[in-house]
N, C-alpha and C positions, 0 to 999 in steps of 0.2 A: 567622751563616749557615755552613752545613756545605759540601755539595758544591755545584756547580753548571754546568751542563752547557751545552752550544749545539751544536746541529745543522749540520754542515756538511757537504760546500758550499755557501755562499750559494745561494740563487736568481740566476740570472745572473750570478756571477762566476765565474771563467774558474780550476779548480783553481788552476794554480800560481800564480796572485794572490792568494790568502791566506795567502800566507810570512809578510808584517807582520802581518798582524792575528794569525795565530796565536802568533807570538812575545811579543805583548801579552799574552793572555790570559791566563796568569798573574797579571801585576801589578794586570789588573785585576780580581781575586778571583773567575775562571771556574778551576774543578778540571778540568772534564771536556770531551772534543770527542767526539762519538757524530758516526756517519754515518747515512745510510737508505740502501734500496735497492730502485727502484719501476723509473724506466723512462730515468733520467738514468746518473751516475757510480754505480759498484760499490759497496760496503759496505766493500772493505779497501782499496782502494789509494787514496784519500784518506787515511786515516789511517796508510798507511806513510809518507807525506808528510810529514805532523804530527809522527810520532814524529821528524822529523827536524829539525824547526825551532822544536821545544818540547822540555825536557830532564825533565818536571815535569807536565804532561800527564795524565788517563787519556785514553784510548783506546778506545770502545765499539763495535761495531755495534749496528743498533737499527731493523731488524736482517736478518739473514743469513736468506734460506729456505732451509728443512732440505729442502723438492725439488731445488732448481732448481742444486746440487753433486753428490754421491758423497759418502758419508760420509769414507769418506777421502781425499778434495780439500779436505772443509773441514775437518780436522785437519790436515793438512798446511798448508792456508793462513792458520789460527791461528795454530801454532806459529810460522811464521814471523812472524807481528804480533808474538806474543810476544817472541820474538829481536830484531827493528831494535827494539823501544820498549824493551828493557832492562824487559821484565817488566811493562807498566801496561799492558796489551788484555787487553779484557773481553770475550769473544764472546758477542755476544746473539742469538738463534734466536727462529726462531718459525716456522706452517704459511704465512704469507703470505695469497694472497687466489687465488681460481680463475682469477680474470683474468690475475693475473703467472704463476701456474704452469703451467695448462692454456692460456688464448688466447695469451700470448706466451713460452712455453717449450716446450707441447710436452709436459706430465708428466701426468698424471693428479692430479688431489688427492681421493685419497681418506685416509679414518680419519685428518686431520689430528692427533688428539690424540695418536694411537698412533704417528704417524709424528713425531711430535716428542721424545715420550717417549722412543723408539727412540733417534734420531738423539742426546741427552743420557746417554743410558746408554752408547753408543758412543764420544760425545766425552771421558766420564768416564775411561773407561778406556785410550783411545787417546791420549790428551794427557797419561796420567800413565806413558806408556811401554809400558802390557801390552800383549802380541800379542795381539791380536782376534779368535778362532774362533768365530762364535755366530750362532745362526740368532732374530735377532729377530721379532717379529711381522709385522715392513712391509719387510723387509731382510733378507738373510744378508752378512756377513764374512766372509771366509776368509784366514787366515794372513796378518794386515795389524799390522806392527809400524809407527811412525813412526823415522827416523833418527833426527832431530833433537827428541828430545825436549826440551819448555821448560824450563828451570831453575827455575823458578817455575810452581809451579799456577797455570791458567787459571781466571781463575771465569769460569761459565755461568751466563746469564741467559737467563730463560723468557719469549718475546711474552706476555702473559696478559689474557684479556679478564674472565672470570670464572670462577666458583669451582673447578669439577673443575683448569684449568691453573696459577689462585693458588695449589691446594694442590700442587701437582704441582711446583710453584718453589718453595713454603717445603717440600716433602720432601725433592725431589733436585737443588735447583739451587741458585746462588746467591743468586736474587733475580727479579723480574719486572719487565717492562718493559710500560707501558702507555701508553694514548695514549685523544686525543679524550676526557677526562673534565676534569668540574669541580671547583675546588675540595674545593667540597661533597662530592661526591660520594668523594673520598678517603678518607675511614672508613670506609665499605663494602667496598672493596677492600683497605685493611689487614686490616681483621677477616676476611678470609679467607686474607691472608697471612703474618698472623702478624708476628715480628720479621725476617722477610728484610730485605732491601733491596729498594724500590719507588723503580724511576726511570718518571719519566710523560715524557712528550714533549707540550710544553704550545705551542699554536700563538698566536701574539703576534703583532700587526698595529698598530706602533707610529704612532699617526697619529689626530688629535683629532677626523676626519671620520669619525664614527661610522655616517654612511648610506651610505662608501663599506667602511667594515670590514665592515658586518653584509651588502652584495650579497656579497663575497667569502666570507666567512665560511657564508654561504645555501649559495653554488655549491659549496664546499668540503664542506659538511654533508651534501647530497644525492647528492653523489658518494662520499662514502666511509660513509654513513650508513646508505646501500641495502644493503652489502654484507653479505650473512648473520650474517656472526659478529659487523659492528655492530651489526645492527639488537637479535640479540637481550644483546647488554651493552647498549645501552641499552633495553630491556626490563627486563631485571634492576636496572637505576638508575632506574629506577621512571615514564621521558620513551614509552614509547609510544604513548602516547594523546596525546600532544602531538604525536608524530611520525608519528601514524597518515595524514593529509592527506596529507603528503609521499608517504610507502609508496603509497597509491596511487593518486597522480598517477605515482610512475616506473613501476609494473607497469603501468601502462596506456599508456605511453608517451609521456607527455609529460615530458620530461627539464627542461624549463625553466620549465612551469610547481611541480614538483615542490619547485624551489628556493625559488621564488615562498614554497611554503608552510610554510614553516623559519619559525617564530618567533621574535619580537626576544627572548625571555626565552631561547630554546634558544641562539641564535648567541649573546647576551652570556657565556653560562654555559658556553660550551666554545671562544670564540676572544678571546684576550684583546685590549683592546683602549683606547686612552686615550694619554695621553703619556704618554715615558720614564718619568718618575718613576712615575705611575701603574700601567704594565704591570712596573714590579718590584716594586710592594706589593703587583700582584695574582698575581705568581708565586712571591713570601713566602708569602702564603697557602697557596699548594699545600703547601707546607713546614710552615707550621704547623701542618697537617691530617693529617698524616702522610707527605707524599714526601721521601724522602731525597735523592735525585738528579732536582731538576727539569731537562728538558733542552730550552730552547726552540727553537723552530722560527719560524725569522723569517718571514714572509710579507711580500711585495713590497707597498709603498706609494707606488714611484715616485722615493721620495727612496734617497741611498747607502747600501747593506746593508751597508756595511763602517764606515759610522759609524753605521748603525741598531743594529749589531751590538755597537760598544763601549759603545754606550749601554744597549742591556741591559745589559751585564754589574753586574755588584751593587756594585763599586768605582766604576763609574764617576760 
């Protein structure tokens, strides 16, 4: 096994309670810690945490919306990830969702591709020191050097759901960051990324009560499954006619019975689920199939996330 990643902060643990458990990770053959950033803790200050109580680390967002900062707020708040970790943050972007940008920020989300693109051609140049005069397509810059240039290249990773952003992360980025896909479905998504680095964000619900993973797993599906840029990746991975029910029971407004209609073949095939042992053979597989950087995402089962959490690890 190569890298391997875990999503933090827990669900319901309390930041600075994962000093232990991150100090482990290491030894127990986890590479990576990635954050998210929806409606809980921020993207970077969890992981200036980390870098502090892990020496060995990487350090991900996963990811940053390219609205919802100033271009140069979030180079500026790179660089500094990059400085406390001693060089291992990875800044990962992406356009986010209308919901986090426009109902709870306040931004407009339009030409999300263009606004990302933008925001990676800025960050390229801004984080390698050049002073930034340029009037992009979604954005102008004017006379924006960074002080504190990192002493080490940032790499940038691209959110990517499908192809025009895949290639647009194996042209000018580091690599892509994808999420909600199966196994299976991982050679689709290389073959358009080519040799980058693909880290997936694989959702794992360790616990052998299968009819209570696949209710959460439903709710989970239809909530983030409705949302445009899901709906049509999964279009393009070939589940819409499976997912057509769902789509619309939610345009129609029934929110709950929507879930209802998520199929056991679609929740097994995109939330993992079984005992320990078994939810790490089943996120080997992601690896097998081509993800470089699996990054799991623990989901609440009731029992302790911070020994749900050692138990994933791939050492353990």
């Amino acid at each position: 096994m190569g890298r391997w990643g875990i999503t933090l902060p827990l669900t319901g643990v309390p930041v600075l309670e994962h000093r232990e458990l991150v100090a482990e990770l290491a030894d127990l053959g986890c590479t990576d810690v990635w954050s998210a950033e929806t409606s809980g803790t921020d993207a970077f200050t969890p992981l200036a945490l980390a870098a502090q109580w892990s020496g060995s680390l990487r350090l991900g967002t996963a990811i940053a919306p390219v609205y919802t900062r100033g271009p140069a707020t979030m180079a500026m708040t790179a660089a500094t990830l990059a400085e406390v970790s001693g060089g291992r943050f990875v800044l990962g972007i992406g356009s986010s969702s209308p919901a986090i940008v426009r109902r709870w920020n306040g931004v407009e989300f339009t030409e999300p591709f263009k606004r990302t693109r933008d925001t990676l051609r800025f960050l390229k140049a801004a984080l390698a020191g050049e002073k930034v005069d340029h009037e992009y397509e979604t954005f102008s810059v004017r006379g924006f050097r960074l002080e504190r240039v990192p002493q080490q290249p940032v790499p940038i990773m691209l959110a990517a759901l499908r192809p025009g952003m895949l290639r647009l992360a194996a042209r000018e980025a580091d690599g892509a960051i994808t999420n909600w896909l199966g196994a299976d479905d991982v050679p689709r998504v290389r073959a358009e990324l080519g040799r980058a680095e693909l880290a997936a964000r694989i959702f794992v619900c360790p616990t052998e009560d299968a009819d209570a993973a696949r209710a959460l797993g439903r709710m989970l599906i239809s909530t983030y499954l409705t949302v445009p840029a899901y709906a049509a990746f999964h279009d393009w991975l070939g589940r819409g006619e499976a997912l057509r029910p769902m789509h619309e029971a939610w345009a129609a407004g029934d929110r709950r019975g929507a879930g209802a209609l998520v199929p056991d073949e679609v929740v097994d095939e995109l939330v993992v689920h079984g005992s320990l042992p078994a939810c790490r053979e089943r996120v080997a597989r992601y690896v097998a199939n081509g993800v470089d950087t699996p990054i799991v995402a623990l989901l609440p089962t009731g029992a302790d996330p911070l020994e749900l959490a050692r138990g994933l690890a791939p050492g353990a």
